[in-house]
DRENPA-3360 file (N, C-alpha, C; in nm, 2 decimals, always signed):
BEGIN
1 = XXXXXXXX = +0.08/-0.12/+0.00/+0.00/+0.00/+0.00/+0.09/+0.13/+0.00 ~ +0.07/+0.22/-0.05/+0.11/+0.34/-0.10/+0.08/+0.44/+0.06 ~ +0.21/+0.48/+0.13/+0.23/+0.61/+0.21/+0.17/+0.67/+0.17 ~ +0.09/+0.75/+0.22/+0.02/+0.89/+0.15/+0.12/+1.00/+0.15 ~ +0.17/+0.99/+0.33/+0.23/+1.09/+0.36/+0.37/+1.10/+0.30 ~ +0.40/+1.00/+0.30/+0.57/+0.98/+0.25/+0.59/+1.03/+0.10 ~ +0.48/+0.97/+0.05/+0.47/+1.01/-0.14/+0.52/+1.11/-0.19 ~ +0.45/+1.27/-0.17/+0.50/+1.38/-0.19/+0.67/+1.40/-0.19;
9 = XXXXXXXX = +0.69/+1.43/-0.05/+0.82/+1.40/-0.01/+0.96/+1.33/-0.15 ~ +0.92/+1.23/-0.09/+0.98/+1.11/-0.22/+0.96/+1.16/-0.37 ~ +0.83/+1.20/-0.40/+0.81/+1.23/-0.56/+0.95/+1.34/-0.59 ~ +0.93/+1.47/-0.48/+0.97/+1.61/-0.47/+1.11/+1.53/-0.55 ~ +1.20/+1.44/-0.44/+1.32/+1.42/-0.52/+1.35/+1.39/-0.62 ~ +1.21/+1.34/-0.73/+1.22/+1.28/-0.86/+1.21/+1.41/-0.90 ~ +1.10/+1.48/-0.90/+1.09/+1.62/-1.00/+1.21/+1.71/-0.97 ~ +1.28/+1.70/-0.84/+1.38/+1.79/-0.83/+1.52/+1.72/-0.95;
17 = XXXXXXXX = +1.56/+1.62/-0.91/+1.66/+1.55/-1.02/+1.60/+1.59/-1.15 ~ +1.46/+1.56/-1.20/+1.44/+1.57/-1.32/+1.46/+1.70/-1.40 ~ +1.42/+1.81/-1.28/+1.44/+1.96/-1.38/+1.62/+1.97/-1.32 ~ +1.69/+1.92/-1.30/+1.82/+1.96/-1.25/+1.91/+1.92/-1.38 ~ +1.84/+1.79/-1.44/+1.88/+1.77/-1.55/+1.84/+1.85/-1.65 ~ +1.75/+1.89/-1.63/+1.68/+1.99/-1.75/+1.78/+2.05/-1.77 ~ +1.83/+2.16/-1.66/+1.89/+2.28/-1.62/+2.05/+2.26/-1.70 ~ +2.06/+2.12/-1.71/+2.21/+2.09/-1.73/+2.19/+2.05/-1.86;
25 = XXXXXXXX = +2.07/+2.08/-1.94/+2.04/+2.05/-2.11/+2.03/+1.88/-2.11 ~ +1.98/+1.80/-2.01/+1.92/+1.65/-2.03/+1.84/+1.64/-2.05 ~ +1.77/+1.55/-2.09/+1.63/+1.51/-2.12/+1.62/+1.37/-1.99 ~ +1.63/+1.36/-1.87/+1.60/+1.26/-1.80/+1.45/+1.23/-1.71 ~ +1.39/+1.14/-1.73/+1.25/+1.12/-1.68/+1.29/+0.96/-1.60 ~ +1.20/+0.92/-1.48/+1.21/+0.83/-1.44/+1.12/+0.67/-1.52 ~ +1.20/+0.60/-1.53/+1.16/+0.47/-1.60/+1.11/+0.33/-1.46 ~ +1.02/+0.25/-1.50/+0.98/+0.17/-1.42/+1.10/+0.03/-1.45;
33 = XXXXXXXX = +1.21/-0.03/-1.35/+1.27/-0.10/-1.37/+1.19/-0.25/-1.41 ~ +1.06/-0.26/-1.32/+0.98/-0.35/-1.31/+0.88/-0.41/-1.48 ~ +0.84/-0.30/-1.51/+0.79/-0.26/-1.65/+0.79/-0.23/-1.78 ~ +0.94/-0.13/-1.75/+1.00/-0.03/-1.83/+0.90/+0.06/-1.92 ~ +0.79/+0.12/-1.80/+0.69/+0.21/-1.84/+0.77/+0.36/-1.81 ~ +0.77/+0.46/-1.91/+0.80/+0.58/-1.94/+0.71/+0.66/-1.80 ~ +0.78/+0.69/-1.66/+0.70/+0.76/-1.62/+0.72/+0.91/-1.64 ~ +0.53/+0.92/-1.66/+0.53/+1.09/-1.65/+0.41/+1.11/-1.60;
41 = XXXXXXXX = +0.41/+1.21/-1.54/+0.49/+1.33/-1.54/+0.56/+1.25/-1.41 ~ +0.71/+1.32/-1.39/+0.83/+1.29/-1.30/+0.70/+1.23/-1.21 ~ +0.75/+1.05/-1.11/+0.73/+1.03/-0.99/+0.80/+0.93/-0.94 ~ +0.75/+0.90/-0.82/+0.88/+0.81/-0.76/+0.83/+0.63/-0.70 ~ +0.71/+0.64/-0.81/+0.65/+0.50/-0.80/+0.53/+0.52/-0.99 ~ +0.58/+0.37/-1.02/+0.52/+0.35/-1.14/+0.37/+0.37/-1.12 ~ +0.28/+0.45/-1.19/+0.14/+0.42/-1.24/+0.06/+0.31/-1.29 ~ +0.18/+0.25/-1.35/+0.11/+0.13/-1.38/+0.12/-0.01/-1.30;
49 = XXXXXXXX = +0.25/-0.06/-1.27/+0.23/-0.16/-1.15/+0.30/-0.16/-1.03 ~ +0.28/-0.01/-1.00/+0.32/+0.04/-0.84/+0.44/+0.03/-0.76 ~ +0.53/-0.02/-0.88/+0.66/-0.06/-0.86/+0.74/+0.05/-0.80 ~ +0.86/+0.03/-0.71/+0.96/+0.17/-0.65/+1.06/+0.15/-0.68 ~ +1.13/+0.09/-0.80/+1.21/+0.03/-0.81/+1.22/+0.14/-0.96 ~ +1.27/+0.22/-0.96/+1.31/+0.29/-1.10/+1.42/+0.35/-1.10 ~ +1.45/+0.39/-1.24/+1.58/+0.45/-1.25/+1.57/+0.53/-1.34 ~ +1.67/+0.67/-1.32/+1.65/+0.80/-1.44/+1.71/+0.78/-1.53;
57 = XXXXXXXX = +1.60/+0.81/-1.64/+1.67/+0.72/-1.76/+1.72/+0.87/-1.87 ~ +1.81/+0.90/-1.92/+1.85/+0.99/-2.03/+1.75/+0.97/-2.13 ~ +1.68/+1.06/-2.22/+1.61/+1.02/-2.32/+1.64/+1.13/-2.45 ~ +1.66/+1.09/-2.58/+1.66/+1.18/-2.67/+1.58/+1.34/-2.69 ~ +1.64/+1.43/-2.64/+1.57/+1.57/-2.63/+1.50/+1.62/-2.79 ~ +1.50/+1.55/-2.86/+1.47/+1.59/-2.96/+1.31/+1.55/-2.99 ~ +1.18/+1.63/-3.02/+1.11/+1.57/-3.06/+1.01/+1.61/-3.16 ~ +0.82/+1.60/-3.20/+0.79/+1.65/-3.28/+0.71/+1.75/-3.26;
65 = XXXXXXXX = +0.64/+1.84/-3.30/+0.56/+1.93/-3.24/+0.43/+1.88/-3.31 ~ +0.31/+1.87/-3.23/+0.23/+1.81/-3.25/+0.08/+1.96/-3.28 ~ +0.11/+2.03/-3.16/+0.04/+2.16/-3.19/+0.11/+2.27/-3.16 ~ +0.08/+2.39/-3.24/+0.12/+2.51/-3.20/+0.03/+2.60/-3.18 ~ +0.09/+2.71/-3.10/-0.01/+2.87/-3.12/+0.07/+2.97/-3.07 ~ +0.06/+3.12/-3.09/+0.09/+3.21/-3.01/+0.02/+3.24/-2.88 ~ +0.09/+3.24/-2.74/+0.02/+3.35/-2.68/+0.01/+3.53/-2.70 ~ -0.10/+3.56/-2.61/-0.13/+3.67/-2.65/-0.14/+3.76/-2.57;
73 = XXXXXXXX = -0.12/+3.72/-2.44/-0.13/+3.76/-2.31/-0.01/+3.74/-2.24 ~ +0.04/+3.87/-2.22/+0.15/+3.90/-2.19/+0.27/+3.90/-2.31 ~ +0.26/+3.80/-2.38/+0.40/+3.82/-2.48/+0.33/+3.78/-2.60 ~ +0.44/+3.73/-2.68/+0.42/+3.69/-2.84/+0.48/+3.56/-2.80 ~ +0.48/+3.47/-2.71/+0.54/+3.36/-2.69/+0.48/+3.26/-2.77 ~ +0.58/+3.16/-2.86/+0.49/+3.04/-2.92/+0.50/+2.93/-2.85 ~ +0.37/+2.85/-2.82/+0.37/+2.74/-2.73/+0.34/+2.63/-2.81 ~ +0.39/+2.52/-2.75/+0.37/+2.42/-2.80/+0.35/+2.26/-2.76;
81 = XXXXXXXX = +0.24/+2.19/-2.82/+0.25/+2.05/-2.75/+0.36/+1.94/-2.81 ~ +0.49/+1.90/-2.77/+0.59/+1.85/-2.80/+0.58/+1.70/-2.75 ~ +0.60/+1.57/-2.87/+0.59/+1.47/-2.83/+0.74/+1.43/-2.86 ~ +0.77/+1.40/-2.71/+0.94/+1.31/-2.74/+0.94/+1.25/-2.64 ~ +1.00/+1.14/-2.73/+0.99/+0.96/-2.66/+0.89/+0.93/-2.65 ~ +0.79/+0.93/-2.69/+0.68/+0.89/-2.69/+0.60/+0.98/-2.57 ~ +0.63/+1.11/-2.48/+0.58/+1.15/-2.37/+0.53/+1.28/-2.41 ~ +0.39/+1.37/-2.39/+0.37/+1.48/-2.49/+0.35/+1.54/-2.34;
89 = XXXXXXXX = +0.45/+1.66/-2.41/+0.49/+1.80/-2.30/+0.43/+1.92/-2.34 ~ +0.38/+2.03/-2.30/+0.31/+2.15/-2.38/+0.46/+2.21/-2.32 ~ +0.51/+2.34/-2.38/+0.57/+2.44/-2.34/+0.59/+2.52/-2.43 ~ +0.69/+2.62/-2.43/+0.77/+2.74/-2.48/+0.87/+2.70/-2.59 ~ +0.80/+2.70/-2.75/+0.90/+2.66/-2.76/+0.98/+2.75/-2.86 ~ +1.13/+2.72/-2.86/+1.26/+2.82/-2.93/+1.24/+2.82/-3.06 ~ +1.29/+2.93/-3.09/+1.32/+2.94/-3.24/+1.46/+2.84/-3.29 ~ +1.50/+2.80/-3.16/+1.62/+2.66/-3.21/+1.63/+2.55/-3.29;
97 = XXXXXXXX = +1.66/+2.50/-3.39/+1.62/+2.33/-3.43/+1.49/+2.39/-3.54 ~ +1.43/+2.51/-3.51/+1.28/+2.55/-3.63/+1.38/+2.47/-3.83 ~ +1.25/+2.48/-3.84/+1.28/+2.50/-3.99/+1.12/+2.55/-4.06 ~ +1.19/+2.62/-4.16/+1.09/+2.69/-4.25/+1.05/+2.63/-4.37 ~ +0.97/+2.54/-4.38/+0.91/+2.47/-4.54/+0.83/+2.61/-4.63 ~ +0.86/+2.56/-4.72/+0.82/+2.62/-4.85/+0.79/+2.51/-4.96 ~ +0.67/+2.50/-5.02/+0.64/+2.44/-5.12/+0.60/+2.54/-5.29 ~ +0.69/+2.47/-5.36/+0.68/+2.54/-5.52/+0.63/+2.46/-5.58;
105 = XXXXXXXX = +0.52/+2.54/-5.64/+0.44/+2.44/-5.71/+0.54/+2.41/-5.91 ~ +0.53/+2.25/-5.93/+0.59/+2.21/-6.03/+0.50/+2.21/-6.15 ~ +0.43/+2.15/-6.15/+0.31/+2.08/-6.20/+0.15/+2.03/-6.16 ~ +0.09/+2.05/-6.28/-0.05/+2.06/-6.20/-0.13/+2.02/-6.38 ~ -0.26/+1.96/-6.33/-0.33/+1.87/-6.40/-0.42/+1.99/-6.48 ~ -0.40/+2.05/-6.62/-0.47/+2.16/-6.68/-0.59/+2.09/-6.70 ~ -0.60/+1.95/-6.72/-0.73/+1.87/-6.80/-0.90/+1.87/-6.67 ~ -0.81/+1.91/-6.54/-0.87/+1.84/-6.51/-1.01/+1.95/-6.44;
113 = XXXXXXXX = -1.12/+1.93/-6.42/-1.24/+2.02/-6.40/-1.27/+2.00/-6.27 ~ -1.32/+2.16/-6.20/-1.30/+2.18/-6.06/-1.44/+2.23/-6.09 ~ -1.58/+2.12/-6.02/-1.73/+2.17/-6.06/-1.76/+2.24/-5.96 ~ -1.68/+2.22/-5.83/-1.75/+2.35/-5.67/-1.68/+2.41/-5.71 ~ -1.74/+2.55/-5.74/-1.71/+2.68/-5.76/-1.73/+2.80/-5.63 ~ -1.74/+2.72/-5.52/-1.76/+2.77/-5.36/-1.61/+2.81/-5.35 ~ -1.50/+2.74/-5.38/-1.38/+2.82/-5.33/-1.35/+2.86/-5.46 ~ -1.33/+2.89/-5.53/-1.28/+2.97/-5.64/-1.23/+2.89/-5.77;
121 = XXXXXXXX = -1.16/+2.96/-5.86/-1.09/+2.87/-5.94/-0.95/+2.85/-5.88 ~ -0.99/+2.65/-5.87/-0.87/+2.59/-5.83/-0.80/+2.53/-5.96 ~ -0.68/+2.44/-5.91/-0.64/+2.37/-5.98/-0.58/+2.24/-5.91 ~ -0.58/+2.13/-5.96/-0.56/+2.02/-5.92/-0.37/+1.96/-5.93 ~ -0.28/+1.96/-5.79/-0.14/+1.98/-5.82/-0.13/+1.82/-5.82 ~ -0.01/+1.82/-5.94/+0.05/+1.74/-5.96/+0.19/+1.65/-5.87 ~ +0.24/+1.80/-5.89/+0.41/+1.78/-5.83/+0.39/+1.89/-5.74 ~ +0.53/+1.85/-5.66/+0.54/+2.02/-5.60/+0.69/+1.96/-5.53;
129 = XXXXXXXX = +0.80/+2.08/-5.53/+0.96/+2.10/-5.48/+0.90/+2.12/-5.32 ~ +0.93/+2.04/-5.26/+0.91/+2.06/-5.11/+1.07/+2.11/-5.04 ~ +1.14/+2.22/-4.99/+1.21/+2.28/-4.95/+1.22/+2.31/-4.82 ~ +1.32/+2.30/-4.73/+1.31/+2.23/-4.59/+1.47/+2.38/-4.55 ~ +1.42/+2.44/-4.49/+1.54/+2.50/-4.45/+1.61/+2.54/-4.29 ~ +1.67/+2.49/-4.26/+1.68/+2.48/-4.11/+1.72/+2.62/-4.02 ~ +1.69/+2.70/-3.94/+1.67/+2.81/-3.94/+1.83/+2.84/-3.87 ~ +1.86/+2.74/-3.79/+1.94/+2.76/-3.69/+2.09/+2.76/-3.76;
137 = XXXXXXXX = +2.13/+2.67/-3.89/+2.22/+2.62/-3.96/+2.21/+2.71/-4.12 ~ +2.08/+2.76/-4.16/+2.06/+2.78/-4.25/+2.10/+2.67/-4.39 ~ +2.08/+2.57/-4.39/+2.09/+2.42/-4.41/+1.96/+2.42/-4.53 ~ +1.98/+2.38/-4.64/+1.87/+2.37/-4.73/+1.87/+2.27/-4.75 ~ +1.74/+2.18/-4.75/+1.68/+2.02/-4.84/+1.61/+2.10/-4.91 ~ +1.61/+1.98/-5.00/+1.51/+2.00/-5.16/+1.46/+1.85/-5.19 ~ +1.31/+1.85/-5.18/+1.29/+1.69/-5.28/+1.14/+1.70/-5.29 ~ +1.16/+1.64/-5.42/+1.06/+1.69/-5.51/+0.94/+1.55/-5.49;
145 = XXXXXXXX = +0.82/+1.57/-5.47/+0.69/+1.51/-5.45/+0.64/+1.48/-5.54 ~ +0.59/+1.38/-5.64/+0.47/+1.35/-5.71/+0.40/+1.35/-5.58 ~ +0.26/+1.42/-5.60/+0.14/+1.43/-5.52/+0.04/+1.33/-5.51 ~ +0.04/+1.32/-5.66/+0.00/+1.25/-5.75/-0.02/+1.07/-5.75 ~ +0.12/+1.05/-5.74/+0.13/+0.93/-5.74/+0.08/+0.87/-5.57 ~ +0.16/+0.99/-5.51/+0.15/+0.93/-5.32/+0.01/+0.91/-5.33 ~ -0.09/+1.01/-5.38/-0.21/+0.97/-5.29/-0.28/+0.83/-5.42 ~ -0.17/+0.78/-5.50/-0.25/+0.68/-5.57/-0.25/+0.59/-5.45;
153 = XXXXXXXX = -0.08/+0.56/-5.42/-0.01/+0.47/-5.35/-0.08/+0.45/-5.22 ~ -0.16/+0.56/-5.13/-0.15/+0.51/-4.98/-0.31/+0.50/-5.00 ~ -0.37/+0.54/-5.11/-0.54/+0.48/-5.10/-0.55/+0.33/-5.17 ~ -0.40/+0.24/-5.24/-0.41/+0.14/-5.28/-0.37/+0.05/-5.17 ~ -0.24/+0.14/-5.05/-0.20/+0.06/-4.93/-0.30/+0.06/-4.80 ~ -0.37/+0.18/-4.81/-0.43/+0.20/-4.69/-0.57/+0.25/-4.69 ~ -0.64/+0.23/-4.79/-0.78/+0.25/-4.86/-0.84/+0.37/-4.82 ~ -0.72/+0.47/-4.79/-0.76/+0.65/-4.77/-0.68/+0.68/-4.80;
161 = XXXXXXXX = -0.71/+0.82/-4.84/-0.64/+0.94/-4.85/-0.65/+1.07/-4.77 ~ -0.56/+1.16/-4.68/-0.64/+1.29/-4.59/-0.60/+1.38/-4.74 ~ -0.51/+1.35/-4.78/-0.44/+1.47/-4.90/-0.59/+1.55/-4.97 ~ -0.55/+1.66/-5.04/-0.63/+1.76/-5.10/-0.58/+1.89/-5.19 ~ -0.56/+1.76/-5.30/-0.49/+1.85/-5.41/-0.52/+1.95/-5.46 ~ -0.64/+2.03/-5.47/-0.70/+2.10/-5.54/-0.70/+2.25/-5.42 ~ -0.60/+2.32/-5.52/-0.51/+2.46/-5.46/-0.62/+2.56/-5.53 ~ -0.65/+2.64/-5.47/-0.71/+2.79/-5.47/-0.61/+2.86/-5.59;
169 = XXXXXXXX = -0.63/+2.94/-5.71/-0.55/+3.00/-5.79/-0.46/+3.12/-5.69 ~ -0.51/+3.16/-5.60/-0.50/+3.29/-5.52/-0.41/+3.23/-5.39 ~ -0.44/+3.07/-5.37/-0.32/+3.05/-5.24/-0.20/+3.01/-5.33 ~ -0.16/+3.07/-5.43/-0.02/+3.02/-5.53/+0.03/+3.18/-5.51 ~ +0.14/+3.20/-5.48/+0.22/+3.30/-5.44/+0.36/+3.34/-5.58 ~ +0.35/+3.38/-5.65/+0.53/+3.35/-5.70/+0.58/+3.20/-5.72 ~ +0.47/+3.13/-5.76/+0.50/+3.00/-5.82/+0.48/+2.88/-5.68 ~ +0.46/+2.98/-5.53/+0.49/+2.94/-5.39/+0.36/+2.89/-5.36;
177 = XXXXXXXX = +0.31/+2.78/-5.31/+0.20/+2.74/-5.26/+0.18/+2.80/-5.05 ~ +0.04/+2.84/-5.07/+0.06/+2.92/-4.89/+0.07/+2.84/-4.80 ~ +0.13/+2.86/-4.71/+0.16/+2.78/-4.62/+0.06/+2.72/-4.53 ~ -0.01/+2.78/-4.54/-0.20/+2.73/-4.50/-0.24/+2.59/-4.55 ~ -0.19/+2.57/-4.69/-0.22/+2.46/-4.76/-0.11/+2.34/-4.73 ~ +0.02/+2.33/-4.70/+0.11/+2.27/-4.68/+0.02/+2.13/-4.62 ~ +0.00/+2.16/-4.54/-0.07/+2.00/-4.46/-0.13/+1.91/-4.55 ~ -0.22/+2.02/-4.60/-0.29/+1.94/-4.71/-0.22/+1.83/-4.82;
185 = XXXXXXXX = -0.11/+1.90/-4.85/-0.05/+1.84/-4.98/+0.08/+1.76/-4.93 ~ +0.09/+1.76/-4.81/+0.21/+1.65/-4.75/+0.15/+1.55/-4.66 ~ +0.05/+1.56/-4.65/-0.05/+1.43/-4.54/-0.01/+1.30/-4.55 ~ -0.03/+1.32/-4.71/+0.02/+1.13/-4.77/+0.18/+1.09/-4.75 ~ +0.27/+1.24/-4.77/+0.41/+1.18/-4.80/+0.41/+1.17/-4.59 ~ +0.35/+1.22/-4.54/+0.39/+1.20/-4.38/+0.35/+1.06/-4.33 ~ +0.21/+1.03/-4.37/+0.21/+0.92/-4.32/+0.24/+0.80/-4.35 ~ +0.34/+0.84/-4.51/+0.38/+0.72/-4.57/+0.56/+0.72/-4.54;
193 = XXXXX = +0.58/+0.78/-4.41/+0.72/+0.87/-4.37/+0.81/+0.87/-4.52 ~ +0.76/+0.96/-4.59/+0.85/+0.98/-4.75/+0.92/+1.10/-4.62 ~ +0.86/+1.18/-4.56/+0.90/+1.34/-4.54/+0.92/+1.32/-4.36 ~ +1.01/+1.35/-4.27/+0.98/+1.38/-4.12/+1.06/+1.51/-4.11 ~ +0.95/+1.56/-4.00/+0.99/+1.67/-3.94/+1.09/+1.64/-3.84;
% end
C-alpha cells in the first residue's frame, strides 16, 4: 500500500533531479525498472504496476511538435504541444532546431475540372519541390513530391487518403504554394514517412 504521507516528499526528489537535468540540457524522466513504463509526469512510483524500483533514464531531447499557437497575453510567446519519446509535454517553444518549409508548385493537371465553384478557381497539383530549410544552420533540403502518385499509393495501401490537391489559384504566391495549404499536400508523403519533421 502506497504512504500517502511519505509520497509527496519522495516524488519532490524525482521532480527535483528531473528539472536539474533539465537545467544541465538533459532530457531525463524516471523509467519503471519492473515494466520499463516511461513515467510521466516525473514520480517516484510507477502508475502502472506500483513498482519503486526505478531509475532516471536519459532520453533523446529531440522531438515533434504536435500543436502550436501564439500567446497573446502578456507576450508573443509560441507554445507548443511536443511529443518526445513517446511523452507529450506543452511548453515554450525556441526558435532553435525550427525549420521553414516552403512548397513550389511544379506541375499541376490543366485537364482536369474543378465543378464546386464555392472556393474559387482551383487547380488540381500534380508535383510540388518541397524545401526544408533549417533556421538555426541555414541548411537547405530539396525533394521533389509527385502528389499525384502518393495519394495513388497510400489509397491502394491503406484504402484512404487525408491529402487535398485541389489549390485555390489565389493560395499560389510567385509560383509558392501558402503555407495554410502545406498539410494538405504533405499528409500522404507523412504518413507514408517519405517526409519527417
Amino acid at each position: 500500500m502506497i504512504d500517502r504521507f511519505n509520497y509527496p516528499k519522495v516524488s519532490q526528489n524525482v521532480v527535483k533531479e528531473f528539472l536539474d537535468s533539465l537545467r544541465k540540457g538533459k532530457f531525463r524522466i524516471p523509467i519503471c525498472l519492473k515494466c520499463d513504463l516511461k513515467i510521466w509526469p516525473p514520480a517516484n512510483i510507477c502508475s502502472n504496476c506500483y513498482s519503486r524500483k526505478i531509475r532516471m533514464s536519459k532520453l533523446e531531447p529531440r522531438g515533434r511538435v504536435i500543436e502550436h499557437s501564439f500567446s497573446h497575453i502578456d507576450s508573443t510567446e509560441k507554445l507548443g504541444l511536443v511529443e518526445i519519446s513517446g511523452i507529450r509535454i506543452i511548453g515554450i517553444l525556441s526558435e532553435e532546431n525550427l525549420k521553414q518549409v516552403k512548397i513550389k508548385l511544379l506541375d499541376y493537371d490543366e485537364s482536369a475540372r474543378d465543378f464546386s465553384q464555392r472556393f474559387g478557381t482551383r487547380i488540381l497539383v500534380r508535383k510540388v519541390l518541397l524545401m526544408i530549410k533549417k533556421t538555426d544552420t541555414e541548411e537547405i533540403e530539396e525533394k521533389e513530391l509527385d502528389v499525384e502518385e502518393l495519394e495513388k499509393r497510400i489509397r491502394k495501401e491503406r484504402l484512404w487518403s487525408s491529402s487535398n490537391r485541389w489549390i485555390a489559384k489565389s493560395e499560389i504566391k510567385n509560383g509558392y504554394i501558402v503555407a495554410s495549404r502545406h498539410l494538405d499536400l504533405l499528409s500522404n508523403a507523412i504518413a507514408l514517412d517519405i517526409i519527417t519533421f
